[in-house]
mmJSON file of the N, C-alpha and C atoms, coordinates in Angstrom:
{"data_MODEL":{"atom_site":{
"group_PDB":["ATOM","ATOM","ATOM","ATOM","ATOM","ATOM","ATOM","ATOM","ATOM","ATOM","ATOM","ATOM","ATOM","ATOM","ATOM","ATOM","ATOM","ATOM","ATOM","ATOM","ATOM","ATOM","ATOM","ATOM","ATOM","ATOM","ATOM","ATOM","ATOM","ATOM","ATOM","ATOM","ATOM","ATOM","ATOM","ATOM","ATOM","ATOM","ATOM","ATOM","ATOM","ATOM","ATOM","ATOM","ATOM","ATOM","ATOM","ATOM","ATOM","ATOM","ATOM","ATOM","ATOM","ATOM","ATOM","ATOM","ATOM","ATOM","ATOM","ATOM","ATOM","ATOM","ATOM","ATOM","ATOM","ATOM","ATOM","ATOM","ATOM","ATOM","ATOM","ATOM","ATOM","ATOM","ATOM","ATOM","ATOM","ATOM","ATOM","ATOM","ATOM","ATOM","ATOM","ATOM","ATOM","ATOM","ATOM","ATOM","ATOM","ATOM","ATOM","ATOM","ATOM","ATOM","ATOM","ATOM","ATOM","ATOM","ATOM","ATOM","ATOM","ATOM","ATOM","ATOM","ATOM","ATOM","ATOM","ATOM","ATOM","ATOM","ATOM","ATOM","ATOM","ATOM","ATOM","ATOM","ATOM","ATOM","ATOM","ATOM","ATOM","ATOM","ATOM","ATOM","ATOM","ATOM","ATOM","ATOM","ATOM","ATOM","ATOM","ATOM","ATOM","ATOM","ATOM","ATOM","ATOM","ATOM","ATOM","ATOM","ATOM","ATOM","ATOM","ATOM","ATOM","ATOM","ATOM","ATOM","ATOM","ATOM","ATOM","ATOM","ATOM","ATOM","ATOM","ATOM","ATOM","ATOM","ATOM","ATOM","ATOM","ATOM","ATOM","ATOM","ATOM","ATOM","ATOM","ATOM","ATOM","ATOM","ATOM","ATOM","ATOM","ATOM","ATOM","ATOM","ATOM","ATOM","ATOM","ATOM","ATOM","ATOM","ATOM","ATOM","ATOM","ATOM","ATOM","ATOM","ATOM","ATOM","ATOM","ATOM","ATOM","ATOM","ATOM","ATOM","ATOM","ATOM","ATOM","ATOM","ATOM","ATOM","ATOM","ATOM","ATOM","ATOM","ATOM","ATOM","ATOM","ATOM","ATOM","ATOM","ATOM","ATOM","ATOM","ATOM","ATOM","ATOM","ATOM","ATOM","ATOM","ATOM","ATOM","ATOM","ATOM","ATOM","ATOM","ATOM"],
"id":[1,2,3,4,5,6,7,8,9,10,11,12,13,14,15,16,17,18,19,20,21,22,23,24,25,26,27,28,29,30,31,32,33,34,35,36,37,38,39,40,41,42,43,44,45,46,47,48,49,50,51,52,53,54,55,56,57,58,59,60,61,62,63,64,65,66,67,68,69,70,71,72,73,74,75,76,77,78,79,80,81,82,83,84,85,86,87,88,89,90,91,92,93,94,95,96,97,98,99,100,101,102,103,104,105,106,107,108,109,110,111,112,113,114,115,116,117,118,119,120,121,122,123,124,125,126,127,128,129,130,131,132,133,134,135,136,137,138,139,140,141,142,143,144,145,146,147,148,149,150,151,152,153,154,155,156,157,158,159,160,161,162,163,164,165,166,167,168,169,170,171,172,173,174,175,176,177,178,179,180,181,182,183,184,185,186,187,188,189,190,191,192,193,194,195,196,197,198,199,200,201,202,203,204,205,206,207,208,209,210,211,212,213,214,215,216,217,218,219,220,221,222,223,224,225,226,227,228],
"type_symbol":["N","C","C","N","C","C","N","C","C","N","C","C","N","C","C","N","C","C","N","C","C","N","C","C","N","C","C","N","C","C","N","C","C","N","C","C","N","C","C","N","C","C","N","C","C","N","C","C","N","C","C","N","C","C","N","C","C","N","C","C","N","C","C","N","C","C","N","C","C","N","C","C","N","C","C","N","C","C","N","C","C","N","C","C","N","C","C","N","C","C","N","C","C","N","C","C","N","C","C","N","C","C","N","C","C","N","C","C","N","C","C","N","C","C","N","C","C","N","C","C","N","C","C","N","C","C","N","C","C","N","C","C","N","C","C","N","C","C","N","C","C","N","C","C","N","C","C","N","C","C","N","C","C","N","C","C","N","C","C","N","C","C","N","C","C","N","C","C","N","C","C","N","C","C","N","C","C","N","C","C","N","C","C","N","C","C","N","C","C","N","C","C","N","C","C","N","C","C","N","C","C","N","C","C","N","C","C","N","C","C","N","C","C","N","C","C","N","C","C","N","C","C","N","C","C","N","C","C"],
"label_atom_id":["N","CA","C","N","CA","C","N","CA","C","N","CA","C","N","CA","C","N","CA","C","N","CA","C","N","CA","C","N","CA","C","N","CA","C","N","CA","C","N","CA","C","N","CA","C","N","CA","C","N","CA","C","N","CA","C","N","CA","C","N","CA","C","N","CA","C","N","CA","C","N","CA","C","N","CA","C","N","CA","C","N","CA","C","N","CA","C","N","CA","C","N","CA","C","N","CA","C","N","CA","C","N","CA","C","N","CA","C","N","CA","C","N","CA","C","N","CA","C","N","CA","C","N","CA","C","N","CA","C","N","CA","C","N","CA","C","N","CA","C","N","CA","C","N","CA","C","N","CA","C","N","CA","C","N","CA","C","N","CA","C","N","CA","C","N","CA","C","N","CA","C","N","CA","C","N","CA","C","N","CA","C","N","CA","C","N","CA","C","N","CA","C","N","CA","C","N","CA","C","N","CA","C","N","CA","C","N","CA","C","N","CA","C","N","CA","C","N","CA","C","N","CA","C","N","CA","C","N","CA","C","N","CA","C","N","CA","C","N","CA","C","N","CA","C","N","CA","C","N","CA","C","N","CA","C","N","CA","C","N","CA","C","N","CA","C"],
"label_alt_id":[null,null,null,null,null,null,null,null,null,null,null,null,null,null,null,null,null,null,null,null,null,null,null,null,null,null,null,null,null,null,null,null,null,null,null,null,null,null,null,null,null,null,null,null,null,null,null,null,null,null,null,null,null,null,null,null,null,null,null,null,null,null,null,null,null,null,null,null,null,null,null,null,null,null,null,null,null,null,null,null,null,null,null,null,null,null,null,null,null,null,null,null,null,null,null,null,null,null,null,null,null,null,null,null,null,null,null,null,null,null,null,null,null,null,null,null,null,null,null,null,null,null,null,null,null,null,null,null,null,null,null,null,null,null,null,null,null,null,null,null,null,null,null,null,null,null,null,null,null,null,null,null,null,null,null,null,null,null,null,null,null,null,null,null,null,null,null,null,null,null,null,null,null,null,null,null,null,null,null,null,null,null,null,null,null,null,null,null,null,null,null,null,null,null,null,null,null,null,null,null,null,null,null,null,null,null,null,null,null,null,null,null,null,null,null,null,null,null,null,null,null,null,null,null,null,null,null,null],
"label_comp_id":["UNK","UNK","UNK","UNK","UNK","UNK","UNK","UNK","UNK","UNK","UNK","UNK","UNK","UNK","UNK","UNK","UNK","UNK","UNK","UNK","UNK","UNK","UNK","UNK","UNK","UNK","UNK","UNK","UNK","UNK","UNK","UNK","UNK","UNK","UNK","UNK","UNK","UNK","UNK","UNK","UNK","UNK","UNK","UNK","UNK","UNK","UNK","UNK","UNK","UNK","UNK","UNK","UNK","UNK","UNK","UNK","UNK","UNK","UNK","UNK","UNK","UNK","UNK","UNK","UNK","UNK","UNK","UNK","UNK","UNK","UNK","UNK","UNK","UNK","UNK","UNK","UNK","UNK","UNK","UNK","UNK","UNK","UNK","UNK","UNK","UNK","UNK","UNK","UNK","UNK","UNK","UNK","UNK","UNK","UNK","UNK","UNK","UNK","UNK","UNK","UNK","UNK","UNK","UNK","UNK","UNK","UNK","UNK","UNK","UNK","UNK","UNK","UNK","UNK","UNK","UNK","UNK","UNK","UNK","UNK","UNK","UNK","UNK","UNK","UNK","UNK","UNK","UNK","UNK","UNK","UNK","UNK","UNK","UNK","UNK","UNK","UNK","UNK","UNK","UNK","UNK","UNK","UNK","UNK","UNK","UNK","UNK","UNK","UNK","UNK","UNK","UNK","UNK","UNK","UNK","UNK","UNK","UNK","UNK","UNK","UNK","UNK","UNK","UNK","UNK","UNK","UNK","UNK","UNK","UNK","UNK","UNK","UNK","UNK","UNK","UNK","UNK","UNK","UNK","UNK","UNK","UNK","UNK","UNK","UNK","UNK","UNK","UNK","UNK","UNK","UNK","UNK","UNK","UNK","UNK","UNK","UNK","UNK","UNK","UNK","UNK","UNK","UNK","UNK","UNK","UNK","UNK","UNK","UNK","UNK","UNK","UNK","UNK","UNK","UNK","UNK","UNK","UNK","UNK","UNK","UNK","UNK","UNK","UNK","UNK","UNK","UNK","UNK"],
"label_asym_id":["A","A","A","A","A","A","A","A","A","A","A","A","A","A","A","A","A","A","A","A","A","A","A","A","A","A","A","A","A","A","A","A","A","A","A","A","A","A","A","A","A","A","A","A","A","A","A","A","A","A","A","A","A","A","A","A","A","A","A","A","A","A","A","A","A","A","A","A","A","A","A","A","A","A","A","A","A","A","A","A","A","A","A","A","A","A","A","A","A","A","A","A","A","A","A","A","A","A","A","A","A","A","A","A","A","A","A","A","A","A","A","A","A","A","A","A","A","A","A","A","A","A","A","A","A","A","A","A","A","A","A","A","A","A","A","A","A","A","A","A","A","A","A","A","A","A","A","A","A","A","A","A","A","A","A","A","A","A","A","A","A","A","A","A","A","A","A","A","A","A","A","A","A","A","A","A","A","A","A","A","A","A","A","A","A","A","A","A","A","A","A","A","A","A","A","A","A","A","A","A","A","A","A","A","A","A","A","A","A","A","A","A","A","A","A","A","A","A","A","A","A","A","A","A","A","A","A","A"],
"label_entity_id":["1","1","1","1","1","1","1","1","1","1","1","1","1","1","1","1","1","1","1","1","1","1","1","1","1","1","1","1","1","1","1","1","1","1","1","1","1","1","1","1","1","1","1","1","1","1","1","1","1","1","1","1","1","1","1","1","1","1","1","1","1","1","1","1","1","1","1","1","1","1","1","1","1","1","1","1","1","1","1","1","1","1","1","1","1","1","1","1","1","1","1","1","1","1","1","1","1","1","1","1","1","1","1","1","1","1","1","1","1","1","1","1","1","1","1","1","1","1","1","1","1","1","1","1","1","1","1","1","1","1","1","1","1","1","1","1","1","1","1","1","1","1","1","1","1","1","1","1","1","1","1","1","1","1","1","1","1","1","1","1","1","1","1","1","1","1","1","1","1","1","1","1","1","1","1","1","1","1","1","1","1","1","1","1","1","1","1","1","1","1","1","1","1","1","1","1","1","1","1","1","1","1","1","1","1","1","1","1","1","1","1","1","1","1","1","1","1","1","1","1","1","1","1","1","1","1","1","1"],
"label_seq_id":[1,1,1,2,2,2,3,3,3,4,4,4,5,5,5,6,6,6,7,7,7,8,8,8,9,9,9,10,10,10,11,11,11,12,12,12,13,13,13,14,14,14,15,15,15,16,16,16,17,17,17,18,18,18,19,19,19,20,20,20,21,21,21,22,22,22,23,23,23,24,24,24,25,25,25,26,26,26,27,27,27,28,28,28,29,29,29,30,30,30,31,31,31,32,32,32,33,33,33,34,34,34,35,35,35,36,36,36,37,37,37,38,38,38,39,39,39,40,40,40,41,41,41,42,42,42,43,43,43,44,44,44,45,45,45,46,46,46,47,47,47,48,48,48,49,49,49,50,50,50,51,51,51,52,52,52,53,53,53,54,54,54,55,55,55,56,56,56,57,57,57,58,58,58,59,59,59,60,60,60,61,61,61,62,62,62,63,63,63,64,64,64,65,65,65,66,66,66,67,67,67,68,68,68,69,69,69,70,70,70,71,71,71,72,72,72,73,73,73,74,74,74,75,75,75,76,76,76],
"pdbx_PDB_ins_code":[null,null,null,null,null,null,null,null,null,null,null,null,null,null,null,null,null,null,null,null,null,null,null,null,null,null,null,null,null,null,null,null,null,null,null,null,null,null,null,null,null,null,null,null,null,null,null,null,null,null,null,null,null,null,null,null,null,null,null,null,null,null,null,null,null,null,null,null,null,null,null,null,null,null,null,null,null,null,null,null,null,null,null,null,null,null,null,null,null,null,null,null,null,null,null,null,null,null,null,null,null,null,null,null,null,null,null,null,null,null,null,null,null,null,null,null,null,null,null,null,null,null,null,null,null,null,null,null,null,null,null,null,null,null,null,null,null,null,null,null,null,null,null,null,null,null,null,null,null,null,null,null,null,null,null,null,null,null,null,null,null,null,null,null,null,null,null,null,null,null,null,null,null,null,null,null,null,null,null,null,null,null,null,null,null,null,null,null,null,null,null,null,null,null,null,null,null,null,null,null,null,null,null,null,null,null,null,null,null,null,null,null,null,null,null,null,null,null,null,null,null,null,null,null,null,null,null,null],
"Cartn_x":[-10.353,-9.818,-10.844,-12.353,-12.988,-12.882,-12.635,-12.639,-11.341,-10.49,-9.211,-9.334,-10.594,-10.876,-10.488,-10.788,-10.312,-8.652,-7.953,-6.537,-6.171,-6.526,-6.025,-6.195,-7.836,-7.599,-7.0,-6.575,-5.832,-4.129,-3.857,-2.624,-2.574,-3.477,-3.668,-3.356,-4.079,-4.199,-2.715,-2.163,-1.024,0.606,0.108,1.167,0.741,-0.729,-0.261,-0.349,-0.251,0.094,1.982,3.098,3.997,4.505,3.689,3.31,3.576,2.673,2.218,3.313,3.912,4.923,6.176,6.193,7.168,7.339,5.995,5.745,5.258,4.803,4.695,3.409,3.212,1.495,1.211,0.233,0.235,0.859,0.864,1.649,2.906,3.886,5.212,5.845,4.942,5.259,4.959,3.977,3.587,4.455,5.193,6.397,7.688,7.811,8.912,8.548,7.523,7.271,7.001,6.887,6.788,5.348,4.34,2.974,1.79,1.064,-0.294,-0.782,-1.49,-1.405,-3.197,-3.926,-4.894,-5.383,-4.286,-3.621,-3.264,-1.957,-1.92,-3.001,-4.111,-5.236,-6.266,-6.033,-7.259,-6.391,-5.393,-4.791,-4.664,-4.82,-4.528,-6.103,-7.195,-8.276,-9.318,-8.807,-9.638,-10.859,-11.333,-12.801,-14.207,-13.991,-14.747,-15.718,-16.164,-16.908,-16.051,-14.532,-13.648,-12.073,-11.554,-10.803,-9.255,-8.695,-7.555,-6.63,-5.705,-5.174,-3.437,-2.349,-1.105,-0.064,0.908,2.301,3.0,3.64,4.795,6.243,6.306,7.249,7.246,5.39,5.722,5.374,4.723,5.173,6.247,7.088,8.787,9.558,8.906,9.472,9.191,7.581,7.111,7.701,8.098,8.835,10.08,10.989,12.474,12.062,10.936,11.128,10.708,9.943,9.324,10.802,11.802,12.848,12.405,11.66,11.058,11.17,11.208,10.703,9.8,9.477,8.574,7.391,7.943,7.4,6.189,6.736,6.059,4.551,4.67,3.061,2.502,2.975,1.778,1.463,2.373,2.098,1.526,-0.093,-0.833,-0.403],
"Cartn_y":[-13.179,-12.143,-11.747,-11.871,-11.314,-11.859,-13.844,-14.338,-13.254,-12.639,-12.084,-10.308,-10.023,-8.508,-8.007,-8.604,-8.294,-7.815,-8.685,-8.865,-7.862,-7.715,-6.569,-5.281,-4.816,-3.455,-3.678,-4.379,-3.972,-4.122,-4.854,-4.322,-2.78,-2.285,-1.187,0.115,-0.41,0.406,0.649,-0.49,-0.096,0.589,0.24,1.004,2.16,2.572,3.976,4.684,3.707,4.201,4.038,3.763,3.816,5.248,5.268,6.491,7.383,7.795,8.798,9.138,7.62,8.086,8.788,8.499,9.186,10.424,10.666,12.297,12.74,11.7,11.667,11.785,12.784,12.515,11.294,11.034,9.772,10.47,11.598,12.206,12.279,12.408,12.224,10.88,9.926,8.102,7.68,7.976,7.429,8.197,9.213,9.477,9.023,8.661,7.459,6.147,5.303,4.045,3.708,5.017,5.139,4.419,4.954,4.624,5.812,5.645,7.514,7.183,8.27,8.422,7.661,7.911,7.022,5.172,4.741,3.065,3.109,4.356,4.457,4.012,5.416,5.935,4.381,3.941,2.16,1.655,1.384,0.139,0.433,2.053,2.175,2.133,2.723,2.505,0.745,0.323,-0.872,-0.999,-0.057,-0.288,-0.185,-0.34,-0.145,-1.394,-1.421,-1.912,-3.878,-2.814,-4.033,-3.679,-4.931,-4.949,-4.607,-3.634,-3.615,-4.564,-4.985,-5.855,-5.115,-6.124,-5.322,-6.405,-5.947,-6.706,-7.402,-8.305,-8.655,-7.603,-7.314,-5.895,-5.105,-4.358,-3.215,-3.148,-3.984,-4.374,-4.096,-4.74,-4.987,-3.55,-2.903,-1.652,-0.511,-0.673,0.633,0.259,-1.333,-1.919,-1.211,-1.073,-0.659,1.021,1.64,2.867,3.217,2.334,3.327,2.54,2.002,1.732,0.451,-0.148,-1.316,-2.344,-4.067,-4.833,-5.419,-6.183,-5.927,-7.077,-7.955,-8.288,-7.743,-6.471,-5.185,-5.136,-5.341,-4.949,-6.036,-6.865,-8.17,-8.905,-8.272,-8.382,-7.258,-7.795,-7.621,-6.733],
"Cartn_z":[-5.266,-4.377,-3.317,-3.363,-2.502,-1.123,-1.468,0.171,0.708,0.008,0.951,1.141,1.675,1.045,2.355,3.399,4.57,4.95,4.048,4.112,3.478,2.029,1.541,1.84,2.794,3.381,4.491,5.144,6.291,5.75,4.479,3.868,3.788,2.929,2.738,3.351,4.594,5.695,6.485,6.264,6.976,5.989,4.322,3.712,4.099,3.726,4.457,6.016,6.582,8.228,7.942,7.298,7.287,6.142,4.929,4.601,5.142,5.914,6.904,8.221,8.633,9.723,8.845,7.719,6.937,6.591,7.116,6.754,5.002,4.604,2.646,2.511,1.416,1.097,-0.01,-0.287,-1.18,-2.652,-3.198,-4.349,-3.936,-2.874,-3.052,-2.503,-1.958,-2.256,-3.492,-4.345,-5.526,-6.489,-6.208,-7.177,-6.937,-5.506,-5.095,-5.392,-5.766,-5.834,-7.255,-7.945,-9.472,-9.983,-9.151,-9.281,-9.666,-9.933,-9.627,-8.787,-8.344,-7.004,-6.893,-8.136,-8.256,-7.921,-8.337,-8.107,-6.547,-5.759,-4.256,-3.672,-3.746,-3.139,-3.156,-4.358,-4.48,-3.567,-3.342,-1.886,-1.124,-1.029,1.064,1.229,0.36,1.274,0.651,-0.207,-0.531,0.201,-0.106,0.45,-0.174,-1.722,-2.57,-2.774,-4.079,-4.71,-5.332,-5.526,-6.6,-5.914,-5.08,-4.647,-5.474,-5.102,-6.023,-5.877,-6.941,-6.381,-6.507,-5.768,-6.001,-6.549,-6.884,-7.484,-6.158,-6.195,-5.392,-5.404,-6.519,-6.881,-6.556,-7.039,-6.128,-4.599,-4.108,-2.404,-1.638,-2.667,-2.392,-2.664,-4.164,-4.06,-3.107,-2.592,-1.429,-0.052,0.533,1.232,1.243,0.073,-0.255,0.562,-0.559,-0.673,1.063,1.975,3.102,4.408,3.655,4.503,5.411,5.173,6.045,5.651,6.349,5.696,5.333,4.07,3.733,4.371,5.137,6.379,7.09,7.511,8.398,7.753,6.424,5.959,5.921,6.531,6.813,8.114,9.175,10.721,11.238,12.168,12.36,13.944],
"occupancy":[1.0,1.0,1.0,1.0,1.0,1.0,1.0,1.0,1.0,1.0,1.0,1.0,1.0,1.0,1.0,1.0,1.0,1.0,1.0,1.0,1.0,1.0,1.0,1.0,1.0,1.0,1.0,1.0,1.0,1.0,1.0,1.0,1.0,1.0,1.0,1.0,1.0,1.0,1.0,1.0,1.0,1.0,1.0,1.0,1.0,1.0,1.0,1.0,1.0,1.0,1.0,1.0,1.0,1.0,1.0,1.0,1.0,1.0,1.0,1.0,1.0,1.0,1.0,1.0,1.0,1.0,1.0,1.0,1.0,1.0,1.0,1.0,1.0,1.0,1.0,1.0,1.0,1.0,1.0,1.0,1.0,1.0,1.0,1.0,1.0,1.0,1.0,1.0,1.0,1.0,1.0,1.0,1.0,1.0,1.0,1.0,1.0,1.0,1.0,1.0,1.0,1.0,1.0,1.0,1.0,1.0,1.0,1.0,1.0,1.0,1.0,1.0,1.0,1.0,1.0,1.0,1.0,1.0,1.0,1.0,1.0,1.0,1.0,1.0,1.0,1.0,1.0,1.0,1.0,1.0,1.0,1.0,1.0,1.0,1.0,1.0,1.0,1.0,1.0,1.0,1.0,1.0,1.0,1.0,1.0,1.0,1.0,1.0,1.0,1.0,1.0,1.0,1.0,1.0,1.0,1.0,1.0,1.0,1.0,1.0,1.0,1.0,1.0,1.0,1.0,1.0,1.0,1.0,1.0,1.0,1.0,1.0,1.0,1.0,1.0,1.0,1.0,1.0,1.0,1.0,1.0,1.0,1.0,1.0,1.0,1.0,1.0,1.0,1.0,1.0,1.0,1.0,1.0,1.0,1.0,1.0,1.0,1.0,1.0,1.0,1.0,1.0,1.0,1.0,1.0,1.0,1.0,1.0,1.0,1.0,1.0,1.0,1.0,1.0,1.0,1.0,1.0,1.0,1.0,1.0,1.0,1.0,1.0,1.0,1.0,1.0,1.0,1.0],
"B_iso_or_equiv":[0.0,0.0,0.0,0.0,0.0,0.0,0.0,0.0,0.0,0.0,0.0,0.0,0.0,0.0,0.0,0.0,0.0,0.0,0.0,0.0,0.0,0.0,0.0,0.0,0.0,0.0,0.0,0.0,0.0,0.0,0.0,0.0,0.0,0.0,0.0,0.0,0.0,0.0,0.0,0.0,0.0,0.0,0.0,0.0,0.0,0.0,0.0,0.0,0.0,0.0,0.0,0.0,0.0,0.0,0.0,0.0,0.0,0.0,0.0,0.0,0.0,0.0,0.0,0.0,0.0,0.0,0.0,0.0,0.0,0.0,0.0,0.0,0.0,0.0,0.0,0.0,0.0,0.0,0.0,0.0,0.0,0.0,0.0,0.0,0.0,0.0,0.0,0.0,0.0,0.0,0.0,0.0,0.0,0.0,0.0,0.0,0.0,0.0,0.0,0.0,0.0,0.0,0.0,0.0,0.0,0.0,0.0,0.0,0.0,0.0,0.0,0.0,0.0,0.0,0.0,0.0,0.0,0.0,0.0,0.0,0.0,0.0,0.0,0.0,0.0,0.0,0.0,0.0,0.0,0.0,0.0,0.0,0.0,0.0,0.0,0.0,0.0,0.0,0.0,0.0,0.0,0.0,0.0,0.0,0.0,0.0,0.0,0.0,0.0,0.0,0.0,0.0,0.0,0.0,0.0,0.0,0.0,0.0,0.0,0.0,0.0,0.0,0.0,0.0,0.0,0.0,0.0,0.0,0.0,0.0,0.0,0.0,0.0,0.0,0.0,0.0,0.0,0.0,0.0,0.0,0.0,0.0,0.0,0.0,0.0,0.0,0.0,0.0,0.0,0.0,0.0,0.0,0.0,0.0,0.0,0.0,0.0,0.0,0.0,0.0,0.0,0.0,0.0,0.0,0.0,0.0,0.0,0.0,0.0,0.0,0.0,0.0,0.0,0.0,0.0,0.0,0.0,0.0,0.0,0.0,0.0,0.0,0.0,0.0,0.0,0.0,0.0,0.0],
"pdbx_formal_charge":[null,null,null,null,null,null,null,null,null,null,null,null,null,null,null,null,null,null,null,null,null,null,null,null,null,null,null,null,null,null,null,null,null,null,null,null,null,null,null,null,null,null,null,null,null,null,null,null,null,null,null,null,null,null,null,null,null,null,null,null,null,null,null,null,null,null,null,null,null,null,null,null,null,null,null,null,null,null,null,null,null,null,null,null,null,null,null,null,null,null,null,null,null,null,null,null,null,null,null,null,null,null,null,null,null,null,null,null,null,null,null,null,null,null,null,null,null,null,null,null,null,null,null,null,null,null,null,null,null,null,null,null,null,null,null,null,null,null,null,null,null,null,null,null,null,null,null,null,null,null,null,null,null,null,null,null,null,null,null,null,null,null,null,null,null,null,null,null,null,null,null,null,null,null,null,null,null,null,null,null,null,null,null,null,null,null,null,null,null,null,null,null,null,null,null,null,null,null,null,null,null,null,null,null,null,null,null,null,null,null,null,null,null,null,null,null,null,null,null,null,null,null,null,null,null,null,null,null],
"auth_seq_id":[1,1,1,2,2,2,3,3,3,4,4,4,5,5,5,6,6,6,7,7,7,8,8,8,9,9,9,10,10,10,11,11,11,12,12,12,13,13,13,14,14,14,15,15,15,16,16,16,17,17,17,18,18,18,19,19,19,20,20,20,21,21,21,22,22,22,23,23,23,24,24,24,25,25,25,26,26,26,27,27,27,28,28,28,29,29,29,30,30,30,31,31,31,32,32,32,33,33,33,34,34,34,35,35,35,36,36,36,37,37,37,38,38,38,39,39,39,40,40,40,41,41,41,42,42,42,43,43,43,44,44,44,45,45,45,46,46,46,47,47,47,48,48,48,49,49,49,50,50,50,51,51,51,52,52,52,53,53,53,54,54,54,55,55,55,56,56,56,57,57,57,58,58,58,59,59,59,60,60,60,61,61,61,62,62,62,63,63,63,64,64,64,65,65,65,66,66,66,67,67,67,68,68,68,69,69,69,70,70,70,71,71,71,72,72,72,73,73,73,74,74,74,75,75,75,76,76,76],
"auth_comp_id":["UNK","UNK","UNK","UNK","UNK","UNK","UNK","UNK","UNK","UNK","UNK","UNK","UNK","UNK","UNK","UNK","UNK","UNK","UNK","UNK","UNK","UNK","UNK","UNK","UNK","UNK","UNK","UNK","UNK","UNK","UNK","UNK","UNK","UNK","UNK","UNK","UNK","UNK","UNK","UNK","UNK","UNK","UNK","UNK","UNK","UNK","UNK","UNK","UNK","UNK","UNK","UNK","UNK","UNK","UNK","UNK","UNK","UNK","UNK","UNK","UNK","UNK","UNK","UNK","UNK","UNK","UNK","UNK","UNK","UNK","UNK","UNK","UNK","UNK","UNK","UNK","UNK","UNK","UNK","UNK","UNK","UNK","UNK","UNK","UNK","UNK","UNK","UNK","UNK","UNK","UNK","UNK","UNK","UNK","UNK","UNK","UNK","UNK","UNK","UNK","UNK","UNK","UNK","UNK","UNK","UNK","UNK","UNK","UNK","UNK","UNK","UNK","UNK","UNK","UNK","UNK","UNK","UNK","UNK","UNK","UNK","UNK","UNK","UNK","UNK","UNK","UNK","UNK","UNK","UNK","UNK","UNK","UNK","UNK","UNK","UNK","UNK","UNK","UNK","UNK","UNK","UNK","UNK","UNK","UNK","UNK","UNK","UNK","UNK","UNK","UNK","UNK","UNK","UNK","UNK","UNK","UNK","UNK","UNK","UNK","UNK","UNK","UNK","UNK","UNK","UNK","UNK","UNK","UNK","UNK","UNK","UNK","UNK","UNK","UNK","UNK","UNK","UNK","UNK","UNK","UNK","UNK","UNK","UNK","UNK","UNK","UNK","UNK","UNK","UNK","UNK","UNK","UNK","UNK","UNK","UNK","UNK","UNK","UNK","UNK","UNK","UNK","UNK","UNK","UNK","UNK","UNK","UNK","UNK","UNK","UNK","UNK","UNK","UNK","UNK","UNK","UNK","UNK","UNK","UNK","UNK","UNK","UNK","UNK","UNK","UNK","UNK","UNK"],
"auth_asym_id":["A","A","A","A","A","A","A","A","A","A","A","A","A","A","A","A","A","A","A","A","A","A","A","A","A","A","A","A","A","A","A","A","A","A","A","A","A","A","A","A","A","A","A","A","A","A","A","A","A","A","A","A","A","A","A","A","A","A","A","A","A","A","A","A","A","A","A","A","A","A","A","A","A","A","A","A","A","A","A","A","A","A","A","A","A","A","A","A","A","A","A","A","A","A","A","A","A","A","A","A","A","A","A","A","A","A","A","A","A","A","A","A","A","A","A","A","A","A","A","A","A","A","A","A","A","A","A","A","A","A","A","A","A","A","A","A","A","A","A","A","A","A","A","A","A","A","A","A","A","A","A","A","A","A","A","A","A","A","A","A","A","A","A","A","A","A","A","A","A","A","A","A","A","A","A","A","A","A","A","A","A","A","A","A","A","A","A","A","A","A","A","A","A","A","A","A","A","A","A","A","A","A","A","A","A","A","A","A","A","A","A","A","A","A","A","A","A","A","A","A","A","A","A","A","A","A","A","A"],
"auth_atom_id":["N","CA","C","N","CA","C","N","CA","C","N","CA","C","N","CA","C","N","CA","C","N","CA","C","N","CA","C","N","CA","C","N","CA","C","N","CA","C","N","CA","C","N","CA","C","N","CA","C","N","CA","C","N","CA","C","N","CA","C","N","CA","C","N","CA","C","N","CA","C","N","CA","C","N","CA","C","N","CA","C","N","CA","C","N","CA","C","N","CA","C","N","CA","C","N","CA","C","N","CA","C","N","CA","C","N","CA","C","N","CA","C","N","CA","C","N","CA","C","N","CA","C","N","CA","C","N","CA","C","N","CA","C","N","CA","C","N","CA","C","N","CA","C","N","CA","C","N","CA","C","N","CA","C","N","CA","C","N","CA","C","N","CA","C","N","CA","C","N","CA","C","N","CA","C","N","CA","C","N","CA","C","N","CA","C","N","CA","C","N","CA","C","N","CA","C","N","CA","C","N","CA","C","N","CA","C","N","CA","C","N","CA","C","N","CA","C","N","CA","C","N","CA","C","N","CA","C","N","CA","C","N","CA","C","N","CA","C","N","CA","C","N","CA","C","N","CA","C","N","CA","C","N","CA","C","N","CA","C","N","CA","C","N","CA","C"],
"pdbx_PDB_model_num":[1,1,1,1,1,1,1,1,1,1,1,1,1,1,1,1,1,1,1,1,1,1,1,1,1,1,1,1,1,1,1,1,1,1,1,1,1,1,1,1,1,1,1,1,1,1,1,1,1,1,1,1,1,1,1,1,1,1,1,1,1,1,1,1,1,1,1,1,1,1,1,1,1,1,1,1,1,1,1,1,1,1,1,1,1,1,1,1,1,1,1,1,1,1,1,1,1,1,1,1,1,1,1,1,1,1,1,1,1,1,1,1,1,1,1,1,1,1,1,1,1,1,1,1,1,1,1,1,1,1,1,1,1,1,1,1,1,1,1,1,1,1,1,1,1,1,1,1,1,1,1,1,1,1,1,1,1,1,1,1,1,1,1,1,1,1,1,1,1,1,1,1,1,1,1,1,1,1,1,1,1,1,1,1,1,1,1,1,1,1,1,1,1,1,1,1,1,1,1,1,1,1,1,1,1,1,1,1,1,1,1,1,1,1,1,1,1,1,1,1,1,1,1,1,1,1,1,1]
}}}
């Protein structure tokens, strides 16, 4: 996962720039995406030490839940 560390914070970065246009704090998406808000908080900022990693599911489910496709979080 590290050669792709780049990829995953700028995944990150943009679930929660769609987040955010939603008007949601990361506690009322992570109670729509059925996540804590701890697991959220590791993928929007992946900028640690140990890259978090994510599901194809729940991609697809924060995709469902922020009304987008799920496309959107991987064009740059």
């Amino acid at each position: 996962m590290e050669e792709y560390r780049e990829q995953y914070r700028l995944l990150g970065l943009r679930i929660a720039y769609y987040r955010k246009k939603r008007g949601w704090t990361q506690e009322e998406f992570s109670d729509k995406v059925g996540c804590s808000i701890g697991f959220l908080s590791r993928i929007e900022a992946n900028n640690g030490k140990h890259i978090a990693g994510i599901s194809l599911s729940m991609l697809f489910r924060m995709a469902q839940v922020l009304e987008i496709p799920v496309s959107k979080l991987f064009v740059e």
